[in-house]
N, CA, C and O atoms as a GROMACS GRO file, in nm:
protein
  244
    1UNK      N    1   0.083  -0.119   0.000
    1UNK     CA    2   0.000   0.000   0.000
    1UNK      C    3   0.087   0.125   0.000
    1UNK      O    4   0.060   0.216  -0.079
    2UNK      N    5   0.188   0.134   0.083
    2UNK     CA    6   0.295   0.247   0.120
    2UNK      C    7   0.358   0.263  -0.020
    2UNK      O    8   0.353   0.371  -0.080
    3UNK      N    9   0.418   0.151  -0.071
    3UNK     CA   10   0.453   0.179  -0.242
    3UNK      C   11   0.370   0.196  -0.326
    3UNK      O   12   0.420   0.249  -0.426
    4UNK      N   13   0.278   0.178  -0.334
    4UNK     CA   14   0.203   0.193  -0.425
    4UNK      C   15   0.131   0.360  -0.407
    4UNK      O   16   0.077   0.415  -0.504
    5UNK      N   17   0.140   0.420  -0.282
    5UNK     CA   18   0.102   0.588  -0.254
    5UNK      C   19   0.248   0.677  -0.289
    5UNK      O   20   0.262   0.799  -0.304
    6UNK      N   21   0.332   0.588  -0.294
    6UNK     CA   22   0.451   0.670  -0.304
    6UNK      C   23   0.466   0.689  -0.441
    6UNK      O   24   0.498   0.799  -0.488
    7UNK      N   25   0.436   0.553  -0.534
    7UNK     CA   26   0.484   0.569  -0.631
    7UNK      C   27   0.532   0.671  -0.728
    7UNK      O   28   0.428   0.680  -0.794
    8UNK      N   29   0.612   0.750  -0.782
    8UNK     CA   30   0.658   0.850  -0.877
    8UNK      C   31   0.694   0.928  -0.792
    8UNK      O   32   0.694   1.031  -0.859
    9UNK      N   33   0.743   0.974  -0.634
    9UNK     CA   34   0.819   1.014  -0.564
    9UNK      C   35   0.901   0.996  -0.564
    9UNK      O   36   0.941   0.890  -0.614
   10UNK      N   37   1.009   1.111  -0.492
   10UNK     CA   38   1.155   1.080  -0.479
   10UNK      C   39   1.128   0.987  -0.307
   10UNK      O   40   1.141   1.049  -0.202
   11UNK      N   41   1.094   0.847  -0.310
   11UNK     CA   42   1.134   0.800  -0.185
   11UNK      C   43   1.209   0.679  -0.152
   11UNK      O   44   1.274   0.642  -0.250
   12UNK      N   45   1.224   0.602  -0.047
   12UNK     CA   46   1.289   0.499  -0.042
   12UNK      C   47   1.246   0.393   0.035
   12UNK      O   48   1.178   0.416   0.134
   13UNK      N   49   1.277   0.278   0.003
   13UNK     CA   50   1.156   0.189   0.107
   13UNK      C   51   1.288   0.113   0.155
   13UNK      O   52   1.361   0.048   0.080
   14UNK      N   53   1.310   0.136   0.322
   14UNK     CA   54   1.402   0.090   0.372
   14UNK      C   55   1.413  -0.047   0.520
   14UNK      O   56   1.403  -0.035   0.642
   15UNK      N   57   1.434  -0.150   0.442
   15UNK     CA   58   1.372  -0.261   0.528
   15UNK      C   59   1.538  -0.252   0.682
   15UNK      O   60   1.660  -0.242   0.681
   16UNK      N   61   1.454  -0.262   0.760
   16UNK     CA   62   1.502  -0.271   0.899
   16UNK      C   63   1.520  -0.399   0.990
   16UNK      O   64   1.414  -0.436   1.041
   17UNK      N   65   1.613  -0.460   1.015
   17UNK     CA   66   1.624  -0.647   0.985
   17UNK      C   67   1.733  -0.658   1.112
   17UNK      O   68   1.786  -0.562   1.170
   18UNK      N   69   1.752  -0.790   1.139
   18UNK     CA   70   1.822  -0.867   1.256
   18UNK      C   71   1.867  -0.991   1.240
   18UNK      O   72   1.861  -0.954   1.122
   19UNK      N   73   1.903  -1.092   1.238
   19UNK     CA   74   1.915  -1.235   1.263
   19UNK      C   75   1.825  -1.266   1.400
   19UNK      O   76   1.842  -1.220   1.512
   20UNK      N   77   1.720  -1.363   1.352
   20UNK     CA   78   1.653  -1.436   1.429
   20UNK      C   79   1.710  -1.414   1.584
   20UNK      O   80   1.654  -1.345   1.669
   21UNK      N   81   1.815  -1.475   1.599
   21UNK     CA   82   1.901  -1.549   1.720
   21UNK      C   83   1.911  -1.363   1.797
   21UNK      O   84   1.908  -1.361   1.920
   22UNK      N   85   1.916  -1.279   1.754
   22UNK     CA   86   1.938  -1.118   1.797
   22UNK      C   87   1.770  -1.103   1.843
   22UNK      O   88   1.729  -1.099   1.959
   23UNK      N   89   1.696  -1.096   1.731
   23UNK     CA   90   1.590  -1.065   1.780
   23UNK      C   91   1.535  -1.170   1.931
   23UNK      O   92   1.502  -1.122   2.040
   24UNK      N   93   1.538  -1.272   1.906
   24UNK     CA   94   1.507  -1.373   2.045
   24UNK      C   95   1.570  -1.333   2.166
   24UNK      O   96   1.505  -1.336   2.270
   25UNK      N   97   1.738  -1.278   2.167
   25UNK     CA   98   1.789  -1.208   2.274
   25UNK      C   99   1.694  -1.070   2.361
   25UNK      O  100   1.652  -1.051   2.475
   26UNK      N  101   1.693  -0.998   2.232
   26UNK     CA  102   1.601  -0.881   2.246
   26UNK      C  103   1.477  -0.924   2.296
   26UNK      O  104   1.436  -0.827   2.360
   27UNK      N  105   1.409  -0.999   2.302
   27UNK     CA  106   1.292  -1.029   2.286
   27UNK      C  107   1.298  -1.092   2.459
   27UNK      O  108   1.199  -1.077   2.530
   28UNK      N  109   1.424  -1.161   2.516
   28UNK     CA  110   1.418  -1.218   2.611
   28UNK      C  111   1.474  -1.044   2.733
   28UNK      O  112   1.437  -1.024   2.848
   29UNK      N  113   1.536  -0.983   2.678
   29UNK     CA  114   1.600  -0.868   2.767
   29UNK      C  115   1.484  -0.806   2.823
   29UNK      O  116   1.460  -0.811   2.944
   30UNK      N  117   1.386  -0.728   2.715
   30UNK     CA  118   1.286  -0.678   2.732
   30UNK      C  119   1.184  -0.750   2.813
   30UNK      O  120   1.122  -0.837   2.751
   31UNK      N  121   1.162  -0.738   2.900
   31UNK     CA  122   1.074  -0.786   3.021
   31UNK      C  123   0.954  -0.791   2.961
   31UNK      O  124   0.903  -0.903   2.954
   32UNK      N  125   0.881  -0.679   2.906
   32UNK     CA  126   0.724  -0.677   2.870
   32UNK      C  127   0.738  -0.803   2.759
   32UNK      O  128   0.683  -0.911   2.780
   33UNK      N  129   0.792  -0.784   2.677
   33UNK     CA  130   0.766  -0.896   2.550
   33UNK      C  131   0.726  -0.988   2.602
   33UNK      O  132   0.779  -1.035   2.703
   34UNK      N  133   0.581  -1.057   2.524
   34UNK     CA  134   0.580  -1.191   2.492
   34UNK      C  135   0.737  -1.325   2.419
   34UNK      O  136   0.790  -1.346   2.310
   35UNK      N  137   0.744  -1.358   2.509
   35UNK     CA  138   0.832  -1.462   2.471
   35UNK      C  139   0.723  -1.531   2.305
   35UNK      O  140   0.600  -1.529   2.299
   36UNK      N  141   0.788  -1.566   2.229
   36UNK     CA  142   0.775  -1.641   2.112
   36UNK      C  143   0.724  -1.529   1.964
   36UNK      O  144   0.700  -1.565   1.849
   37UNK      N  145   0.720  -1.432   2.006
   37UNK     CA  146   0.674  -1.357   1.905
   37UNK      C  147   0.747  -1.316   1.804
   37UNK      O  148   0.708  -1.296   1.688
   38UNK      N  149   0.885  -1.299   1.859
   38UNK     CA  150   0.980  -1.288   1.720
   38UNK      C  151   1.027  -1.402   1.601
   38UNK      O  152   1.065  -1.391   1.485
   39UNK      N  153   1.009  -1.497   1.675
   39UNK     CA  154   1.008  -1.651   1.591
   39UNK      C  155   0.886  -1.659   1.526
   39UNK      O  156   0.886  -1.696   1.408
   40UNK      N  157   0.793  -1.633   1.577
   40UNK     CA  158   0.654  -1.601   1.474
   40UNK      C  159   0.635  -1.564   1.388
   40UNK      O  160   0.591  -1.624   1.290
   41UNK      N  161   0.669  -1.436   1.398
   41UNK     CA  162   0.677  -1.354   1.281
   41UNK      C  163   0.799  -1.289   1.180
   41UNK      O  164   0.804  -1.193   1.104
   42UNK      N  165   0.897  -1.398   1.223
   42UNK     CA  166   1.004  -1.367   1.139
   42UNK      C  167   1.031  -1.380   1.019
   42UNK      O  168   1.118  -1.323   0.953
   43UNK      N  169   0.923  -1.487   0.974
   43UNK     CA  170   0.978  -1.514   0.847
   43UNK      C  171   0.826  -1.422   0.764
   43UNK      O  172   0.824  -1.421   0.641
   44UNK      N  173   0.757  -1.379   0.810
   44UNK     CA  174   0.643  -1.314   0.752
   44UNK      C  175   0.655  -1.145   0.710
   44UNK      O  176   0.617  -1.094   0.605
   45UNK      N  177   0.714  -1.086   0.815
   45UNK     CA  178   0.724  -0.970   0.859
   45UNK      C  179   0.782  -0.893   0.717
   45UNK      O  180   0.720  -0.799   0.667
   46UNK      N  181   0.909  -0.944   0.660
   46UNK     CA  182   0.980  -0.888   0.534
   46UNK      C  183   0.944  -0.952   0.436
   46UNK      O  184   0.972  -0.913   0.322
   47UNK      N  185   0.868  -1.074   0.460
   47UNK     CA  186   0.862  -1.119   0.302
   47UNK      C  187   0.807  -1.106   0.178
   47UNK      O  188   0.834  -1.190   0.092
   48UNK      N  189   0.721  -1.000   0.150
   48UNK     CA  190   0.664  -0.934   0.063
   48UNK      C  191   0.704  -0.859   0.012
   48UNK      O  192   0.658  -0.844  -0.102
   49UNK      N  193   0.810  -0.765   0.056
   49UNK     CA  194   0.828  -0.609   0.014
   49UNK      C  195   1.030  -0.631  -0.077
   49UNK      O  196   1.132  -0.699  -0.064
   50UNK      N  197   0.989  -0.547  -0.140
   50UNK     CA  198   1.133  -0.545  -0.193
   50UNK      C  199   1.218  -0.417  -0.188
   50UNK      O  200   1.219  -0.332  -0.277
   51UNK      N  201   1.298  -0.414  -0.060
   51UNK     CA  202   1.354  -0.319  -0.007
   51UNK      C  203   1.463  -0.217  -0.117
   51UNK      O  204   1.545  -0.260  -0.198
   52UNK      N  205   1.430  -0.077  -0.087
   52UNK     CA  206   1.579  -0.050  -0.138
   52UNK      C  207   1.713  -0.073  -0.110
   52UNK      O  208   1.807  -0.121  -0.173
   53UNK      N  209   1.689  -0.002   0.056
   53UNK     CA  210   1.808  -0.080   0.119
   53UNK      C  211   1.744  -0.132   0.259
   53UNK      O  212   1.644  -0.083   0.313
   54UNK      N  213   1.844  -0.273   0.323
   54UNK     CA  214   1.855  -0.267   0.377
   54UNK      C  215   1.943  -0.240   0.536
   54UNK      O  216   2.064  -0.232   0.515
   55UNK      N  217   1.909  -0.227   0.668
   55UNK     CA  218   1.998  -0.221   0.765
   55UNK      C  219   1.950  -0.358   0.864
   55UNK      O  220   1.843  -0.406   0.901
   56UNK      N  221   2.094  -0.390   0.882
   56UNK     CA  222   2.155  -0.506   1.023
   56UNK      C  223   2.144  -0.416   1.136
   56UNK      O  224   2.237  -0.336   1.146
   57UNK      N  225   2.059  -0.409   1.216
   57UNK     CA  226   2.062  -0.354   1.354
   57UNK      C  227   2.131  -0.470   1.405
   57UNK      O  228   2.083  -0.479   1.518
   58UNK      N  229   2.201  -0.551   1.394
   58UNK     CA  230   2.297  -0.656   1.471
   58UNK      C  231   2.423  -0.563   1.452
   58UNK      O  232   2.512  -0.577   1.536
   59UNK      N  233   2.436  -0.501   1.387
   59UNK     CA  234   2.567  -0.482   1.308
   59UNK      C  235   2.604  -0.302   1.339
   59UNK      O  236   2.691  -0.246   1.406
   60UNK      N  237   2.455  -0.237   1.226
   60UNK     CA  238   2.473  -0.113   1.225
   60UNK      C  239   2.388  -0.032   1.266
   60UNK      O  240   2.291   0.012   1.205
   61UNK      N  241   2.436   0.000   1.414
   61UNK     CA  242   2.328   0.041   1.514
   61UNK      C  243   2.350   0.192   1.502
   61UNK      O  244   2.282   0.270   1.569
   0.00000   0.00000   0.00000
């Protein structure tokens, strides 16, 4: 939907990503989180969209 309102703009569609095993850390630090939710939706969350760029918040914080 977001690309498709943008379309013929100057914009950028910038996917924001982790390794599983990072997000589950995160997921265990954070007290409020539901435990299992990042394994849930990990493989769903990006898989549609075709990023311009992406960033490793493992990496490049």
């Amino acid at each position: 939907e977001c690309a498709r309102l943008f379309h013929g703009l100057p914009a950028y569609l910038i996917g924001i990503k982790c390794p599983l095993e990072v997000l589950e850390q995160r997921e265990r630090d954070r007290k409020d989180r539901t435990l299992g939710q990042a394994r849930a939706q990990f493989g769903l969350v990006h898989s549609l969209v075709n990023y311009d760029y992406q960033v490793d918040t493992s990496i490049q914080t």
